[in-house]
C-alpha positions in Angstrom: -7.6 -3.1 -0.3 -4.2 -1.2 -1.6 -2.3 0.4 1.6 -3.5 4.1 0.8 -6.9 3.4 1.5 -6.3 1.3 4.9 -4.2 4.1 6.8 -6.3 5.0 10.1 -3.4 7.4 11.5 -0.2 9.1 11.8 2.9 9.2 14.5 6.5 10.1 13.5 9.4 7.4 13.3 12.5 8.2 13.5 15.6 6.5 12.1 19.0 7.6 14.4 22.3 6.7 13.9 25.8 8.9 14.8 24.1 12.1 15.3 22.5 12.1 12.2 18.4 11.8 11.6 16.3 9.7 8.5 13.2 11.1 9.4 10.2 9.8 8.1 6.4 10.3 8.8 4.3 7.1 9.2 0.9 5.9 9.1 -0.4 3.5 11.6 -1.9 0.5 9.7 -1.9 -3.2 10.1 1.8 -2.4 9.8 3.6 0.5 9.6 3.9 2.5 6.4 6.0 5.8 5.1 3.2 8.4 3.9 4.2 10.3 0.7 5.0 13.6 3.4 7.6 11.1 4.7 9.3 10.4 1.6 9.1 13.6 0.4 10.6 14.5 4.0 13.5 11.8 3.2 13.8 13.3 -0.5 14.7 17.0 1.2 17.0 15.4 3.3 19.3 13.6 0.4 19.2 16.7 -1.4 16.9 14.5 -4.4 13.9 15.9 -5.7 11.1 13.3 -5.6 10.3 13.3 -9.1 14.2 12.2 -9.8 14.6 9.1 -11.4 16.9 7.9 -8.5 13.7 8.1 -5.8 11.8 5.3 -8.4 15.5 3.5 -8.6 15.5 3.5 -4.4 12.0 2.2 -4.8 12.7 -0.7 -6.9 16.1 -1.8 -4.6 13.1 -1.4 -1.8 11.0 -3.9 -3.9 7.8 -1.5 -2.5 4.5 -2.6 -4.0 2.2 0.8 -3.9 3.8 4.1 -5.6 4.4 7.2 -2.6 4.3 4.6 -0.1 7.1 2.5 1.5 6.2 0.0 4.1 8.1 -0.4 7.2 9.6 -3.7 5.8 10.4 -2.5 2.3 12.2 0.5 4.1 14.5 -2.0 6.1 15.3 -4.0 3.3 16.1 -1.2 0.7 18.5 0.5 3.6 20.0 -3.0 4.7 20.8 -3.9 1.1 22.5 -0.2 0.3 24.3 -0.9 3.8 22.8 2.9 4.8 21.8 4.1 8.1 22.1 7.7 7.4 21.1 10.4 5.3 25.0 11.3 4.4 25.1 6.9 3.6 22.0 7.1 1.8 23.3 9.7 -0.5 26.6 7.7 -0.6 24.8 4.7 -1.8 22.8 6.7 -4.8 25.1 6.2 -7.0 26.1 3.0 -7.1 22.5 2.3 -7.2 22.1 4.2 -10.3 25.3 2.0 -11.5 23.7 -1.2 -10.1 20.0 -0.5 -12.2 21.3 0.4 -15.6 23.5 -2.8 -15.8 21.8 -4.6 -18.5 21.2 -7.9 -16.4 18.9 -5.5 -14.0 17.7 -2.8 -16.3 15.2 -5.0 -17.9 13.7 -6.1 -14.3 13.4 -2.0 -13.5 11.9 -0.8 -16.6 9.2 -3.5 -15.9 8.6 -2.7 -11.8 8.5 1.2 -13.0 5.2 0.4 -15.4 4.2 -1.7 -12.4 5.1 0.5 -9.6 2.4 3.0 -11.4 -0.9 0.8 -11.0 -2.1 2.7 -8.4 -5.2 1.4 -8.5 -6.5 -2.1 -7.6 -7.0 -4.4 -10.6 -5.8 -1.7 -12.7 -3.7 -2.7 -16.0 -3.0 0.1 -17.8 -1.9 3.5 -17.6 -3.4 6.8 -19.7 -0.9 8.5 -22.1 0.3 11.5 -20.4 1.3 9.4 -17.9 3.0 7.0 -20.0 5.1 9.7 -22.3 6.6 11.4 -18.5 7.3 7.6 -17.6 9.0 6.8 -21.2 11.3 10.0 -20.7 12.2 9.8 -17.1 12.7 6.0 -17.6 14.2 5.6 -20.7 14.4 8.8 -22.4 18.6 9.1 -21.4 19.1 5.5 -22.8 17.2 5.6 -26.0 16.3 9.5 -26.9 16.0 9.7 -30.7 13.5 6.5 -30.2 11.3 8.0 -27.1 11.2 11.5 -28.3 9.6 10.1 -31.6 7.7 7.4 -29.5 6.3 10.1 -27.5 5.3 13.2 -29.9 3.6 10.5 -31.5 1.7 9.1 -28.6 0.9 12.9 -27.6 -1.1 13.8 -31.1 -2.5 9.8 -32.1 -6.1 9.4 -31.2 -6.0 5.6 -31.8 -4.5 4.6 -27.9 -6.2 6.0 -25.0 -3.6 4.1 -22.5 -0.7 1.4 -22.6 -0.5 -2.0 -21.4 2.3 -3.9 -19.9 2.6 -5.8 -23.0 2.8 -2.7 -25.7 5.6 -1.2 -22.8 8.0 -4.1 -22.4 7.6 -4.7 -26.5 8.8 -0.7 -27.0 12.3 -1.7 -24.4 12.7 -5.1 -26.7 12.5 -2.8 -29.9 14.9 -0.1 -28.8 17.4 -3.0 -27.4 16.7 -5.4 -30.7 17.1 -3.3 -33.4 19.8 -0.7 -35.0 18.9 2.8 -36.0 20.1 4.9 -38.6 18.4 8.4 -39.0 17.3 8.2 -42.8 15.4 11.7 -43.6 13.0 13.9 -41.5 10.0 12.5 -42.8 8.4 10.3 -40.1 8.1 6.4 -41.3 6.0 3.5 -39.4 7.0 0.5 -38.4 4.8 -2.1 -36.5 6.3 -3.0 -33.2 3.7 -5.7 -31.1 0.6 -5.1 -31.1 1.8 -1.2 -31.2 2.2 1.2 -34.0 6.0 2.5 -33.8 7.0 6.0 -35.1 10.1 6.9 -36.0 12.6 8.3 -38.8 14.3 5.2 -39.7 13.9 2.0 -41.6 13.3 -1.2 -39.7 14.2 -4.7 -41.8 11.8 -6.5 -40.2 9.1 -4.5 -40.8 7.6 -2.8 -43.9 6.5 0.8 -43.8 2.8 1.5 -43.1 1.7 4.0 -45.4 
C-alpha cells in the first residue's frame, strides 16, 4: 500500500535553527511523512513555485519514492546532503543542486527517477500523454528544445500511443544525446527511435525515413 493511502492523521513539525523556521505539515503514519500542504508550505517559503523543476531536482537529491510526499527520512537525508538547516540555506543550496543534476554523470540517473517519481500508482508502468509532453518540457525541454518541441506536438495530435513506458522514455534521452541534428526543411520527417516513432525535421543516418 503506497504512503498516500496509509496516512491516519495530521500534527505540524517544525524544523528550527538560528531564528529561522522550515515548516512543514506532517501526516502521522507508520512513520512520519510531509503531506503535499507541507511541501507546498516549504515551496512558499524558498520563494520556488512547486511546479519548478528545482522542487522535482530537491526530490531526487531526497531519493523520495511517492510524488507530493517526502518521508521524514528522505527529508533528513536530502537537507544533510545540501548541508541545509534553513530556509535562507536551502535556497543557498538550490543552485548548486541544479549544477550538481545537469552534470552529465547525474543527469541520466534524474531523467530516469523523474519518469519514476510519477507512478503514482501501485504497479503502475506507464504514464498517459499529457502527462508525458509537461514532463518532456519541464525535464528536458531547456536541454534538447528543437527535439522535444517536435517530440511533443507530435505526441499531442498521434492517435497511435495512448501512454509511454520507461523504455520508449529513456530511448528518447539516448537519441537526443546519441545523435547530431541539423535542421534540413520545415517539412516534418520520421525516424524510428526504439520501439517509438520519432518526429522531427532532420535526417537521422541510422535510420531511413518512414513515409
Amino acid at each position: 500500500m503506497r504512503i498516500s493511502e496509509q496516512k491516519v492523521g495530521v500534527c505540524p513539525m517544525l524544523v528550527m535553527a538560528k531564528g529561522e523556521r522550515l515548516k512543514v505539515v506532517m501526516a502521522e503514519v507508520e512513520g512520519s511523512v510531509i503531506i503535499p500542504e507541507g511541501i507546498e508550505a516549504l515551496c512558499a517559503d524558498i520563494e520556488v513555485d512547486h511546479t519548478d523543476l528545482r522542487i522535482l531536482m530537491l526530490a531526487w537529491k531526497m531519493k523520495a519514492e511517492e510524488q507530493g510526499y517526502f518521508t521524514l527520512d528522505e527529508w533528513r537525508r536530502g537537507l544533510k546532503a545540501l548541508r541545509a538547516d534553513t530556509v535562507s540555506k536551502l535556497k543557498k543550496a538550490l543552485p548548486d543542486l541544479e549544477k550538481e543534476v545537469r552534470r552529465p554523470s547525474n543527469f541520466s540517473d534524474f531523467y530516469s527517477y523523474a519518469f519514476q517519481y510519477c507512478l503514482t500508482e501501485e504497479k503502475q508502468k506507464s504514464i498517459d500523454i499529457e502527462s508525458i509532453c509537461e514532463l518532456l518540457t519541464l525535464v528536458l525541454g531547456s536541454t534538447f528544445p528543437t527535439q522535444v518541441n517536435l517530440f511533443v506536438e507530435y505526441l499531442k495530435n498521434q492517435n497511435d500511443y495512448k501512454v509511454v513506458n520507461m523504455d520508449q522514455w529513456m530511448g528518447f534521452f539516448r537519441f537526443c544525446n546519441e545523435h547530431s541534428f541539423e535542421l534540413l526543411d520545415y517539412q516534418i520527417r520520421w525516424v524510428a527511435c526504439g520501439s517509438f516513432i520519432v518526429p522531427n525535421k532532420i535526417h537521422c543516418s541510422y535510420a531511413d525515413p518512414i513515409s
